[in-house]
C-alpha positions as CSV (number, residue, x, y, z in Angstrom):
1,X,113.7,71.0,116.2
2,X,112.4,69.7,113.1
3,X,109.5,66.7,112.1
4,X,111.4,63.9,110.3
5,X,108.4,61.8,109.4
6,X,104.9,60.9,110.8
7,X,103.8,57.3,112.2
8,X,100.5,58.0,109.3
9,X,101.2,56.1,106.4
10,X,99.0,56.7,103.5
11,X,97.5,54.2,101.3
12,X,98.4,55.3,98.4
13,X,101.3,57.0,96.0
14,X,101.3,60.7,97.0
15,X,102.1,61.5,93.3
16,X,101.3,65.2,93.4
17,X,103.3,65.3,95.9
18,X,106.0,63.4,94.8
19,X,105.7,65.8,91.8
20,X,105.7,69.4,93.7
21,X,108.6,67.8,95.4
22,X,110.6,67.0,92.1
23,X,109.1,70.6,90.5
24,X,110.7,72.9,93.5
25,X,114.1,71.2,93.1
26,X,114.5,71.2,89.4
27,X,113.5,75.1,89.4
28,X,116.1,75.4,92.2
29,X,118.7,74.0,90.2
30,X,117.4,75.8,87.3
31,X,118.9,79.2,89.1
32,X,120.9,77.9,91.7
33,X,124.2,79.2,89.5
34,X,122.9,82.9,89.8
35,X,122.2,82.9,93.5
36,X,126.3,83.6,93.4
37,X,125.9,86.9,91.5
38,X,123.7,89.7,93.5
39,X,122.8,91.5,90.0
40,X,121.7,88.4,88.3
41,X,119.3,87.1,91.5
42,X,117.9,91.0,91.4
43,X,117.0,90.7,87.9
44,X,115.4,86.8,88.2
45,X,113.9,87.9,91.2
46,X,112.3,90.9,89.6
47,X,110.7,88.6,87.2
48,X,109.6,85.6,89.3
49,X,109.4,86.7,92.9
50,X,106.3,88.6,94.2
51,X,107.1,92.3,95.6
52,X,104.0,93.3,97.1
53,X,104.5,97.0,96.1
54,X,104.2,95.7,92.7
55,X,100.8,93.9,93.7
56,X,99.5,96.9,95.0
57,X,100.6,98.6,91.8
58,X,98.3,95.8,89.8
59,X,101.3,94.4,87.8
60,X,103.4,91.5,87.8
61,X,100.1,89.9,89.3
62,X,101.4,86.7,87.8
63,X,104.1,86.7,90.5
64,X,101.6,85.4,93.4
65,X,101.4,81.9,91.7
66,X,105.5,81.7,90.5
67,X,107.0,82.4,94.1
68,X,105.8,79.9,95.6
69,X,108.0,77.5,93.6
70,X,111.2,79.8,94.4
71,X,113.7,79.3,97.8
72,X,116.6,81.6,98.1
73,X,118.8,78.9,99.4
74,X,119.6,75.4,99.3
75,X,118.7,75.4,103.4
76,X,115.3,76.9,102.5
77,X,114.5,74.2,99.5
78,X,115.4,71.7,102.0
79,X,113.2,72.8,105.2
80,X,110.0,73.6,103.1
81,X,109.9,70.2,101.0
82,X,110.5,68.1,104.3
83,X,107.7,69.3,105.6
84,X,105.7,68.8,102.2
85,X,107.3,65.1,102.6
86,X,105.9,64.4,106.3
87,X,102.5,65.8,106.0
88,X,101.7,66.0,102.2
89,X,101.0,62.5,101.2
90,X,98.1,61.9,104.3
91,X,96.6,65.2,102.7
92,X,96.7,64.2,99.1
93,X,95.2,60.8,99.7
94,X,91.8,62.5,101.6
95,X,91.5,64.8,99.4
96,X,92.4,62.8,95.6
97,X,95.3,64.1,93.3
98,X,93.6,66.9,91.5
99,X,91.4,68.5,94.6
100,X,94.7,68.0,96.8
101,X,96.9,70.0,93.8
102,X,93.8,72.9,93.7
103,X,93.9,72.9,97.8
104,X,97.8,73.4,97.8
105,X,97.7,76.3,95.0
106,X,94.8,78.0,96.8
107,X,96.2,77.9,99.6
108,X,99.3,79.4,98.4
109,X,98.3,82.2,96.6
110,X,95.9,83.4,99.8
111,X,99.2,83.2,102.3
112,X,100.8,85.5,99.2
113,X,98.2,87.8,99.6
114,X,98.1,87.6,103.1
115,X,101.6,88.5,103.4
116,X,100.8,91.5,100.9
117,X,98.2,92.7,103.0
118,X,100.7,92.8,106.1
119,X,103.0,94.7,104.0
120,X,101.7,95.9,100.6
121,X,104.5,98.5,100.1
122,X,106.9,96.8,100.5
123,X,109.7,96.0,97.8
124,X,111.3,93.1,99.2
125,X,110.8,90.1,96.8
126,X,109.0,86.9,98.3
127,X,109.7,83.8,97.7
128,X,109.0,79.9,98.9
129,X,106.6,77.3,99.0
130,X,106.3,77.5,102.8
131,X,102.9,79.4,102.3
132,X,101.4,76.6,100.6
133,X,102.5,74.2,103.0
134,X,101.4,75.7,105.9
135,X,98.3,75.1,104.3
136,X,99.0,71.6,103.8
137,X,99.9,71.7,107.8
138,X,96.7,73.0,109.0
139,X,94.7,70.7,106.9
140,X,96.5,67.7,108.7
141,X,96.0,69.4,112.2
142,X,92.4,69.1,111.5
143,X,92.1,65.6,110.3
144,X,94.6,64.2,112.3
145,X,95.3,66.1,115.7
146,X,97.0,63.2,117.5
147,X,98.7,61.4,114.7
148,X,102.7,60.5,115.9
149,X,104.9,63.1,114.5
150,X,108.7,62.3,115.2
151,X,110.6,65.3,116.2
152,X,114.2,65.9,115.6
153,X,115.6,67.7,118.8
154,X,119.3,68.8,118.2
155,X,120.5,70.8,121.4
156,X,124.6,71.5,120.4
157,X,125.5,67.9,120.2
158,X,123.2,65.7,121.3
159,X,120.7,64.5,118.9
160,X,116.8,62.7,119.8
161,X,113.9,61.9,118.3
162,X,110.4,62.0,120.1
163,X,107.3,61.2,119.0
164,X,104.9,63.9,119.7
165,X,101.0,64.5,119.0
166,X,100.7,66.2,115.4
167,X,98.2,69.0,117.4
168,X,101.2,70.2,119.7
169,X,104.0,70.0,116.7
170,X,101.4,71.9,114.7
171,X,99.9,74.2,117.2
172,X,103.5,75.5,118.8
173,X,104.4,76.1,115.2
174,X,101.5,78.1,114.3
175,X,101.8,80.1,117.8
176,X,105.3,80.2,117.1
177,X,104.5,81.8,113.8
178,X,101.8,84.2,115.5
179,X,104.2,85.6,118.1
180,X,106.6,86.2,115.4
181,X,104.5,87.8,113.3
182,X,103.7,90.6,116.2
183,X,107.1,91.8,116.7
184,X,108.8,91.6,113.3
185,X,108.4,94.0,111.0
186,X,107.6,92.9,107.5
187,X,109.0,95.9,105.6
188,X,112.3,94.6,106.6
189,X,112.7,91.2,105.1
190,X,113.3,87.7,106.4
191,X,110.7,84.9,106.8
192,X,107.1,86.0,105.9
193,X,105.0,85.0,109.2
194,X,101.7,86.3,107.8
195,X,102.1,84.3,104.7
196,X,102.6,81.1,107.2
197,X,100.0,82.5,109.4
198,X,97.4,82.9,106.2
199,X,98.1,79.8,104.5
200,X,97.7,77.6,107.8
201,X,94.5,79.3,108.7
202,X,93.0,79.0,104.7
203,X,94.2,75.0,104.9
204,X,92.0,74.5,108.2
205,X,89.1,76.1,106.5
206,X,89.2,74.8,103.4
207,X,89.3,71.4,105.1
208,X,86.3,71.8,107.1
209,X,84.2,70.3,104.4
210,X,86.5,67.1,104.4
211,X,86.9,67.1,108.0
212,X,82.7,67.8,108.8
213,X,82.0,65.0,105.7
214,X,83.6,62.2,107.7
215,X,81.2,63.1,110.8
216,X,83.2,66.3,112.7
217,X,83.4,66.4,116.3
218,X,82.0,62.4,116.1
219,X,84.7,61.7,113.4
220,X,87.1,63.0,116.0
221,X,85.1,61.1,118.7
222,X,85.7,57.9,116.5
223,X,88.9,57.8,116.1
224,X,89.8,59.8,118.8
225,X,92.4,62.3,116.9
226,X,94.8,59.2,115.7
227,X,94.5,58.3,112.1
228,X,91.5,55.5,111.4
229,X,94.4,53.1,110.4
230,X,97.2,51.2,112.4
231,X,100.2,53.4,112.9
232,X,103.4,53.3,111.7
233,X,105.8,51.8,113.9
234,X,109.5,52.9,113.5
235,X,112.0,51.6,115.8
236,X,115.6,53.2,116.4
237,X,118.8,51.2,115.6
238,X,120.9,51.5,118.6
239,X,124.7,52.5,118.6
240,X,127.6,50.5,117.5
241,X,129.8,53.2,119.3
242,X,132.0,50.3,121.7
243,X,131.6,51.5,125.2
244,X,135.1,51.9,127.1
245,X,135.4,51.5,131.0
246,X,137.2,55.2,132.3
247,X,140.8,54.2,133.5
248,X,141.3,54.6,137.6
């Protein structure tokens, strides 16, 4: 299940966005040769990822801003700056280039230390923008609960895309993220739910402000969760498979 795009065009160019884009895939490609070799990830990774034991230790402290611009795999790049692509540019145009650029590093660096308070001994390197993006993702689920989000469902080989309310693609992430969160253990490695948790939690607050500005609950009442201009409309190309008739 993945969002593909929203029907919430923004009015303008969504540089910073364009640019964080075009920043996490030239670093990626900046290391991409030494994700082959196991010593020479260890020592990159030393330098650039964060390892919350090494937080806790007060060193490397410059780690909580440089691994959120790291992905350990092509797959990871990808799945974090699509969902940068679908919800970023709505987000950058409320809030103007530079305040959108402070919100998406703040937010970042609290889901890094939110996954360092789950698990501040640990000695597992982080790394990913998916912190800062869930930040991004809970702004948007404030201002815009019932904006069209088109959802990718691929179930073994059937593919369909359904437009869904941005509040239910949002929310069943987020509790998706929670539930996770409860059972894994963070010592251990693999995706950092509390940073996702922190950083989605830090985006809806720090967009209060924005969100209360424009009137709050009447703001909501207004435009009754869709975005206060017309929709996108995208409509799907059908087939040119040729049916066949099945032979008596």
């Amino acid at each position: 299940m993945f969002p593909i795009r929203d029907h919430n065009p923004s009015q303008k160019t969504p540089y910073v966005t364009l640019v964080l884009i075009a920043s996490n895939v030239l670093i990626f490609l900046g290391y991409w040769g030494l994700l082959g070799d196991p010593f020479a990830t260890a020592a990159f990774y030393d330098r650039w990822a964060m390892r919350p034991v090494e937080i806790a230790a007060g060193v490397d402290l410059h780690t909580i801003g440089t691994s959120m611009f790291l992905h350990g795999s092509v797959m990871h790049l990808a799945g974090n700056m699509l969902f940068l692509w679908v919800f970023g540019d709505n987000m950058e145009e409320e809030f103007g280039h530079g305040r959108f650029l402070l919100f998406y590093l703040v937010c970042g660096v609290v889901a890094a230390l939110a996954h360092f308070a789950a698990a501040p001994y640990s000695r597992i390197p982080t790394v990913g923008a998916s912190g800062a993006i869930a930040g991004v993702m809970g702004g948007y689920f404030l201002l815009f609960p019932k904006a069209k989000v088109d959802v990718l469902f691929i179930f073994i080989v059937i593919f369909k895309i359904i437009p869904i309310p941005a509040w239910i693609v949002l929310g069943a992430w987020l509790a998706l993220q929670l539930f996770n969160s409860a059972g894994a253990d963070p010592d251990s490695g693999g995706v950092a739910y509390w940073a996702h948790t922190g950083g989605f939690v830090i985006g809806l607050i720090a967009t209060l402000p924005a969100w209360l500005k424009r009137g709050g609950p009447a703001f909501w009442q207004r435009t009754e969760g869709h975005p206060p201009h017309p929709e996108a409309h995208y409509r799907l190309s059908p087939s040119r498979i040729p049916n066949t008739r099945r032979r008596k």
